[in-house]
N, C-alpha and C positions, 0 to 999 in steps of 0.2 A: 527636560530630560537630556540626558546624554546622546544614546541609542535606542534604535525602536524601531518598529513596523507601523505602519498607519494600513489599515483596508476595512472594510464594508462589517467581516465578520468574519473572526481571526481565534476563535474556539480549538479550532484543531492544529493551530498553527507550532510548527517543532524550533521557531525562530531563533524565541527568548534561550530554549535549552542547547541548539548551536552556539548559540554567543558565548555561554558562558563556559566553552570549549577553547575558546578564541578571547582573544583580549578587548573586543569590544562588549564590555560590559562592567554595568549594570543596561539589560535592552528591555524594555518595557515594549508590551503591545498595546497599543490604541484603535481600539475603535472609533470608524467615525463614520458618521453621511454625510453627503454629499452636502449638506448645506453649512456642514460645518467644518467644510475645507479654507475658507477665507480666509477665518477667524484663527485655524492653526497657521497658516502659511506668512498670515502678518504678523501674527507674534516670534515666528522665525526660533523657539524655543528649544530649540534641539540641538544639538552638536551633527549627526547623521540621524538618518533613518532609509530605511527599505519601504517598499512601495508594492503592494501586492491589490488581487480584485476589488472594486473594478476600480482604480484610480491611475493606472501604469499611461495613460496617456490623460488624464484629466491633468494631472501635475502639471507639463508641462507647461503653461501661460504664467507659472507661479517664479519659475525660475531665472535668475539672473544668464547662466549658461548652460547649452545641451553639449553633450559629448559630440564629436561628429558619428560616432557608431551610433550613438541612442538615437538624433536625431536621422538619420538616415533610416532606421528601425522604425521611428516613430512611435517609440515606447519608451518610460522611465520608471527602472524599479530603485534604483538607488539616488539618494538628495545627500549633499553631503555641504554644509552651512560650512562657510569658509570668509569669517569677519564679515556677515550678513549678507555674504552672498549663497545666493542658493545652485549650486554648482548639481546638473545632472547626469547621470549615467545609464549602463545597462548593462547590469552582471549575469541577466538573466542569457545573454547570447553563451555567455563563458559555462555557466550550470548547464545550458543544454547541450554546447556542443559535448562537454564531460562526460554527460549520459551518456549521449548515442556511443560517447566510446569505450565505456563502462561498459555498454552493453551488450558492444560487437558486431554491432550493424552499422552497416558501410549504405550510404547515401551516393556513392559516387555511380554517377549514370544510372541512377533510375528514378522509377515515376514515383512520385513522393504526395500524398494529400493531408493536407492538414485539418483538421478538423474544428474549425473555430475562426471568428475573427477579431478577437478582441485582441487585447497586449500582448500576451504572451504569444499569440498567433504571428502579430507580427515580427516576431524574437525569431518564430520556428520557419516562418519565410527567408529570414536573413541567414540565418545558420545549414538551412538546406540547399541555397546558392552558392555559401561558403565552401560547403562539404562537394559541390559538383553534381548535384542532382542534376537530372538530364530535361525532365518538367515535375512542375510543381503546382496542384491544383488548392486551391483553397473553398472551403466546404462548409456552409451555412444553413440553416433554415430556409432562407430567404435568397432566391437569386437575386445580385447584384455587379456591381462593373468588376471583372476580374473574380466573382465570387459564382461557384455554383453549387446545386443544391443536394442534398444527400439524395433526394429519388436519382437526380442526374449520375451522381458516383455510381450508385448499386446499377443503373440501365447501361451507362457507357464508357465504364471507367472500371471495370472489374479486373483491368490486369496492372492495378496500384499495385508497387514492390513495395512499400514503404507506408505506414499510416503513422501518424505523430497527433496526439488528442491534446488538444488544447482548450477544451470545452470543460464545465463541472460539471457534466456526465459521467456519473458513477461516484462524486466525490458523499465521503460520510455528511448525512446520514443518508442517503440515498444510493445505498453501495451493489445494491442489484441490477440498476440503470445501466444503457451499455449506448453510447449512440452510434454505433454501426456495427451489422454482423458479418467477424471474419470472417465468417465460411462463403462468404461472395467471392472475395477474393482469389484465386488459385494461384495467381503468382505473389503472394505475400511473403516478403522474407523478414522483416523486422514490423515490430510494432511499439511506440515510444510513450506514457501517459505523463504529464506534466503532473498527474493527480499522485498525490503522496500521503493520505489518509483518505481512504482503505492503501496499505502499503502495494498491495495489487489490486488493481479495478478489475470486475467483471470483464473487461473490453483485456487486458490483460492474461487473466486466468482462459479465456477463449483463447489466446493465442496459444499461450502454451499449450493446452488439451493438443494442439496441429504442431506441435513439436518449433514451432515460430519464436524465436526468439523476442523476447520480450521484457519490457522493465517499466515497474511506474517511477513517477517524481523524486524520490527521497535525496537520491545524488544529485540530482540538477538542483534541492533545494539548499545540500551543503555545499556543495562546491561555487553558487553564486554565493552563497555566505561569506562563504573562505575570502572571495575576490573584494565583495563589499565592503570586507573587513578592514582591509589590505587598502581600499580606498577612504574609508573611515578615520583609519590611522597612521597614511601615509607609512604601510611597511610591506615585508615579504615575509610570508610563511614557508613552509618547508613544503617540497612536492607531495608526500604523502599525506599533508594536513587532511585534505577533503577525507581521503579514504578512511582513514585511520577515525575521523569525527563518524562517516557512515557508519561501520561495523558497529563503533559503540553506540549508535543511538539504535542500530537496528538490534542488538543484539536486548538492547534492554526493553524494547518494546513491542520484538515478536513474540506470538502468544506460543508455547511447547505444548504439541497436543498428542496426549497417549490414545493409539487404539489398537484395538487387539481380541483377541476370543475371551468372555466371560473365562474369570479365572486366573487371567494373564499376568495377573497382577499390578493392574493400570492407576488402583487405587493406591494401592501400597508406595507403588514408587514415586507415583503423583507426590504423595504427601511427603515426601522424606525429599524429593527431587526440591519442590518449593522451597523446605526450611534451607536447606544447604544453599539453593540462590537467590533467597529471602523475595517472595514471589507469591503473591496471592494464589490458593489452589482452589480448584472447583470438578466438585465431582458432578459430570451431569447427572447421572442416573440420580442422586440423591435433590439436584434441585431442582429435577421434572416431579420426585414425590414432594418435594416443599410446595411447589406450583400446582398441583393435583388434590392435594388433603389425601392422597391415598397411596397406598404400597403398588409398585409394577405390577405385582402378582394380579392386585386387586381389578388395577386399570387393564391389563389381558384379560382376568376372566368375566369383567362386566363387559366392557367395552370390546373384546378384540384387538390383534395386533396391528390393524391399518389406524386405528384411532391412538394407538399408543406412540406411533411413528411421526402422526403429525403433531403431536404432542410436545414429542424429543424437537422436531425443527423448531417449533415455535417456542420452547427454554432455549434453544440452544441460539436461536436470534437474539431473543432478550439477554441472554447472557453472554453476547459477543457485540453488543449493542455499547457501550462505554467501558470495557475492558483492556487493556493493555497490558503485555509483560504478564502474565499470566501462565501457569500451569493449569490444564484441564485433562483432567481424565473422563475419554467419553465410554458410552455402553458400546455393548460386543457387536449390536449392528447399526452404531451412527454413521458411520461411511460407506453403508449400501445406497444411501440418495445421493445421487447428485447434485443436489442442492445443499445438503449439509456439506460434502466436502467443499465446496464452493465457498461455505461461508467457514469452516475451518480455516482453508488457506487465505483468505483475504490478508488477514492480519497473523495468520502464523504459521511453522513448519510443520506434520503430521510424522509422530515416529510411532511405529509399526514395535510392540512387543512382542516379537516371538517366540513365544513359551510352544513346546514342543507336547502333539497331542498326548503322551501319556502321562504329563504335568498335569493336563486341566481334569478337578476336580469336577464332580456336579451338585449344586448346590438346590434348593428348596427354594430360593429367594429370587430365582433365575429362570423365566418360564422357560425359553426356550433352552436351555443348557442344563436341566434337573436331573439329567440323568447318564450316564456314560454314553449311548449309542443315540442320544439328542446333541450330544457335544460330537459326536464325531461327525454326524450329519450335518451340524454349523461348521465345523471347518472344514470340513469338504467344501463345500458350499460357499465359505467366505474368501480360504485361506487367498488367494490369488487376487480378489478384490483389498483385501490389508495391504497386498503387497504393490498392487498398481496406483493407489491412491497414495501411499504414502511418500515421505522425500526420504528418511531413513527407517532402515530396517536393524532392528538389535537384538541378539541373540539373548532372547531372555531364560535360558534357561541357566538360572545360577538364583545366589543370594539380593533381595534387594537392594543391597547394598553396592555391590557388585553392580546390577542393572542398572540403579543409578548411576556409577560411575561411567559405564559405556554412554549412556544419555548424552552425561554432560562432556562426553566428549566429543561428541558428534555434534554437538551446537557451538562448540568452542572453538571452529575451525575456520 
């Protein structure tokens, strides 16, 4: 092959769909184990490839030459075959320092822990010396030399400025995982995840709830691209290359999620929103009755509304479970849990339709909203929770067409 990734198990990997932004492609991904690292490294079959879990220090004994940055890092994500020799790098310093300044957390003089000790950990060592952190603790399961243990962080280490996760804690499919709880922290000013599917990890979405500035992987994953590339094919890209590849992979891969009061017109627009950005739509409310054999009506008056509620979570996980790039129109009260927002936001933004109380009709189909003075008792009730969970808010009182148009302006930005 050409270009590629070699690692463990590379499903959710956004590699291949970089490359092909960038001139290093055709990039194939390859999986491998570990036992089958030999047998690739003496056939030397590649032009380049990138080096991701767990191999980013396994490589090295394979290679003819270490960068002196990689090997002082003691990590290697990038191999670049150079008339059979195998030449190593590490782009992964350049992706992360990018982040943190992508994300506007300053590292300079403070106490910094990293969460993990593997490769990338030692990327996130190198780049928080770099930046002028003042100490820098490193944070395992397991005590060991220079390494201490997360009981140790949370008993005497609670005034960390800085947390940077290098762990695949929280990474898909295991996106409710968190391995440390912000709220220990009080002096937390920044929070950094190397994990870039879920586009925000739990460990992430905590920070923000504390108004903490915070960012997962995606940019550290393009912009070590951009460099790798750049070393792949002995050239220079343009300074905005990374950004400009971010937006569009982000733009195509956050899910658009409507919510709003029964009525709002979440369906309507859903469906008209999709075609226009050619986008798979999903209405929840109809694929909790696909997943039920029965009508909401039916599931409130057998069941009750606390059984109908954990109903909506558990479609709304399975339907957020291998989705991407998505329009979903949810019901009038899926972002009263906190855990449904939670799993809204992982993978996409929440725009609030605000359709004005003497808009909203009452409907037969609608337990809770069946009646004029049932709907104004739900937006009493809700209106302020639409408006604090969501990232935008759109004046829906107009034509669908209209509403749509404001949408897709607010994700266009």
């Amino acid at each position: 092959m050409h270009y590629g990734l070699i690692g463990e198990k590379l499903g959710h990997s956004f590699s291949a769909e970089i490359h092909q932004m960038l001139k290093s492609n055709p990039y194939a991904l390859v999986e491998l184990s570990k036992d089958e690292l030999d047998a690739f490294f003496a056939a030397k079959d590649f032009s380049a490839i990138n080096v991701t879990i767990p191999y980013k220090t396994a490589v090295i004994p394979y290679l003819s030459y270490v960068d002196e940055a990689a090997n002082e890092i003691g990590a290697v994500n990038t191999v670049v075959n150079k008339n059979g020799e195998l030449w190593g790098y590490n782009t992964d310093f350049y992706g992360l320092s990018a982040l943190i300044s992508h994300a506007e957390i300053t590292l300079q003089n403070k106490k910094v822990a990293i969460l993990g000790t593997g490769g990338t950990s030692k990327t996130a060592l190198a780049v928080a010396k770099f930046l002028g952190a003042k100490e820098v603790l490193l944070v395992s399961r397991n005590r060991g030399d220079g390494v201490i243990t997360y009981q140790e962080l949370t008993n005497f280490h609670t005034d960390i400025e800085v947390l940077i996760n290098t762990t695949p804690v929280g990474m898909y499919p295991n996106t409710e995982a968190t391995p440390v709880d912000v709220s220990v922290f009080a002096k937390l000013s920044g929070v950094i995840d190397a994990i870039y599917n879920p586009l925000r990890t739990q460990l992430i979405l905590d920070a923000q709830k504390r108004g903490i500035p915070a960012e997962g992987g995606l940019y550290m994953l393009v912009a070590q691209a951009v460099r790798a590339s750049e070393l792949f094919l002995n050239c220079t890209y343009e300074a905005d290359t990374a950004e400009h590849i971010y937006r569009s992979i982000l733009k195509k891969t956050e899910n658009i999620v409507l919510s709003g009061m029964p009525g709002a017109g979440k369906s309507t627009v859903g469906k008209r929103l999709a075609q226009e950005l050619n986008r798979p739509f999903f209405d929840l409310d109809e694929e909790i009755v696909r997943f039920a054999g029965r009508s909401i009506p039916e599931i409130f008056a057998t069941d009750g509304e606390a059984t109908f509620r954990n109903l909506e979570t558990e479609v709304l996980r399975e339907v957020l479970a291998n989705q991407k790039g998505i329009v979903l129109a949810t019901g009038g009260g899926a972002v009263l849990r906190d855990e449904n927002v939670d799993l809204l936001h992982r993978n996409g933004k929440i725009c609030f339709l605000d359709r004005p109380l003497e808009a909203l009709l009452p409907t037969s189909d609608r337990p809770l909203a069946n009646s004029e003075e049932a709907i104004r008792r739900r937006y009493e009730e809700r209106y302020e929770r639409y408006c604090t969970t969501a990232d935008y808010r759109i004046d829906a009182d107009a034509s669908p067409e209209e509403v749509v148009r404001r949408t897709r302006k607010e994700f266009s930005q």
